[in-house]
N, C-alpha and C positions, 0 to 999 in steps of 0.2 A: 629268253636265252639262258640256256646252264654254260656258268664259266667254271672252270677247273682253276684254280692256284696252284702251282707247284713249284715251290723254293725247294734252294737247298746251296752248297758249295756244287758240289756236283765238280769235284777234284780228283777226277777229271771225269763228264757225262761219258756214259759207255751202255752195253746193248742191254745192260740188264734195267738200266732209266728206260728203255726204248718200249719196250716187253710190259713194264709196270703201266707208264701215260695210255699205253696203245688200250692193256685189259678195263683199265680206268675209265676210259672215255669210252669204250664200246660199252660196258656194265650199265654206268651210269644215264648214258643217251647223253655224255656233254656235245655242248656243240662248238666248244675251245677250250684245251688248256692254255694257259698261260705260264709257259716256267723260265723261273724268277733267279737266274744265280746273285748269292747273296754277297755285296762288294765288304761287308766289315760285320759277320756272322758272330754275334755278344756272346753266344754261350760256347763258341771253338777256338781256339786256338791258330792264329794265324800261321804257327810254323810247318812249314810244307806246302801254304797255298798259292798255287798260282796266280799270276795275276788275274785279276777279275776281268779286266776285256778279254784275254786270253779265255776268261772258262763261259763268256759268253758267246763271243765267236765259236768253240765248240759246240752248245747245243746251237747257235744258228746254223750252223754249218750243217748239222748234223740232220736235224729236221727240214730242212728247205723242201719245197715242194708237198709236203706234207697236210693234206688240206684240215684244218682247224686246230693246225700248232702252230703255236707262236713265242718266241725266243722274247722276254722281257728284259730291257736292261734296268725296268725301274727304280730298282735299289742299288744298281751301279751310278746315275745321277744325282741319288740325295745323297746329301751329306750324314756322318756322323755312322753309328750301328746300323745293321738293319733288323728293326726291329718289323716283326711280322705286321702287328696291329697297324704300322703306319702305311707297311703293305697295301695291306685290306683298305683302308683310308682310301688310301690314291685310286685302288680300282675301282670302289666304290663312286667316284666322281666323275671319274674317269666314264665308267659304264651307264652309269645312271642306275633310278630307280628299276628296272626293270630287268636287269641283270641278277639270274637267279646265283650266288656264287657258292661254292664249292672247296675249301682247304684240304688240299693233300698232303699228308701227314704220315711217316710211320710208327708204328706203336712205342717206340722209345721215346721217340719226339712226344707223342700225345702224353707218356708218365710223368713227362719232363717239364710239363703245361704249367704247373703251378709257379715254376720260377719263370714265366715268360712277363712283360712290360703288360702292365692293363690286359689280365686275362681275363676280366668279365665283359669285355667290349667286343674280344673274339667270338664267346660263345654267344653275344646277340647278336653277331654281324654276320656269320655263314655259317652254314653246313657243314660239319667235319667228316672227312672219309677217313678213316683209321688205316694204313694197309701192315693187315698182316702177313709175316713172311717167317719160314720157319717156325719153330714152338709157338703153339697158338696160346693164348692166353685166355683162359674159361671166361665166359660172363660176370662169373660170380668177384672174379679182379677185377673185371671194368666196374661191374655194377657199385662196388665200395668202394675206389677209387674214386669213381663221378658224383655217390654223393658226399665223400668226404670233403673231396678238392675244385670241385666245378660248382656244383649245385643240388641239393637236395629235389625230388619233384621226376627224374628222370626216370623213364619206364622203361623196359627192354621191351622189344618187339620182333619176335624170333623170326617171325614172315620175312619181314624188310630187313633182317639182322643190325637192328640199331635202337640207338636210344631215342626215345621223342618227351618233350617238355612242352608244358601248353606255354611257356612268355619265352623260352630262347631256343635258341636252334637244333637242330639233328645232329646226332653222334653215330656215323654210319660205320659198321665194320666192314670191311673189303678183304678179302687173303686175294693174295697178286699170287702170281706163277711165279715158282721159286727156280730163281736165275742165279746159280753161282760165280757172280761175280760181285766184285765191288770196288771201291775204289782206293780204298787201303790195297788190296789184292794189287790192283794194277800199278799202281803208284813202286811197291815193292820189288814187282818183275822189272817195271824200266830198273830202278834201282841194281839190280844185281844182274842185268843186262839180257834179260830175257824178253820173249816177242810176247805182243800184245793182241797180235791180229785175232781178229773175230770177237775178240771181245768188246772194242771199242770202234762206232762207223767210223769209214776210212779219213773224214774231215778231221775229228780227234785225234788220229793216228800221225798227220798231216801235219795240225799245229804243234804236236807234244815233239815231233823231229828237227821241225821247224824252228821250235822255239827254247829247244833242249829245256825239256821241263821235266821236273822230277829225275835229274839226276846228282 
């Protein structure tokens, strides 16, 4: 089985999260993502975020009926950060050995690896999919970037567009279809009382009136 990870705040999920999992898991041949909203996110800053049941209820809501998505609250139940690695842990156990897994990632996230909690446990434990979006970033940046901060060993493979290592895992590059939306974007229009429609599925739309969020 290919499982998909995909965290994130997701403040608030909207069509352009929709648009990315959907290109992701068709690309790849997954046969689940899992996305993961994060309840206590170490490297952001809490101010602005909604509650965490609140931005998980939006992607369930949002995805329901969707065959091989599925809305995680795992890091809404542990206590303490959510740190990725422990993530990965839990699915890991969770799935067993036979679970081929997959972290999805965008390339700011991937620059940003080095300050993450036991980064060399990530890169034995899964597959990284990098998505890029806008300005594409040359090989020759990932390529010294991974053996400066990840690992020396890593090969580029312009076929499969990724890196392969003979002792840890794949470093896959992905461009997603560039969706002009986000959630600074949306966040700002409630803010100054402007409509959201069609940027976000209507169960998002739903809880954020509901719940008067981000105003």
């Amino acid at each position: 089985m290919k499982i998909g990870l995909f965290g994130g705040t997701f403040n608030p999920f909207h069509n352009g999260h929709m648009g990315i999992i959907e290109h992701i898991k068709k690309t790849y041949g997954l046969d689940t993502i899992y996305i993961i909203p994060s309840a206590t996110p170490p490297h952001k800053p809490d101010k602005g975020l909604a509650p965490a049941r609140d931005r998980f209820e939006m992607v369930r809501q949002s995805i329901e009926g969707r065959k091989g998505w599925v809305a995680s609250d795992k890091e809404l139940i542990r206590k303490g950060p959510s740190f990725t690695v422990d993530t990965i842990d839990a699915f890991k156990k969770d799935l067993g050995e036979g679970a081929d897994l997959f972290l999805l990632m965008g390339s700011d996230a991937f620059f940003d690896i080095p300050t993450w909690r036991r980064m060399d446990m990530i890169f034995n434990s899964v597959k990284i999919i990098v998505m890029l979006r806008g300005h594409f970033e040359n090989h020759d940046t990932f390529i010294s970037f991974i053996d400066e901060h990840i690992s020396k060993g890593y090969i580029f493979n312009k076929t499969e567009n990724g890196f392969f290592h003979q002792t840890k895992q794949n470093i896959l590059l992905c461009r997603v279809p560039r969706i002009d939306i986000s959630s600074t974007m949306i966040r700002e229009r409630i803010k100054y009382g402007k409509s959201i429609e069609g940027l976000v599925p209507s169960g998002v739309l739903k809880i954020i009136h509901e719940k008067e969020l981000y105003q």
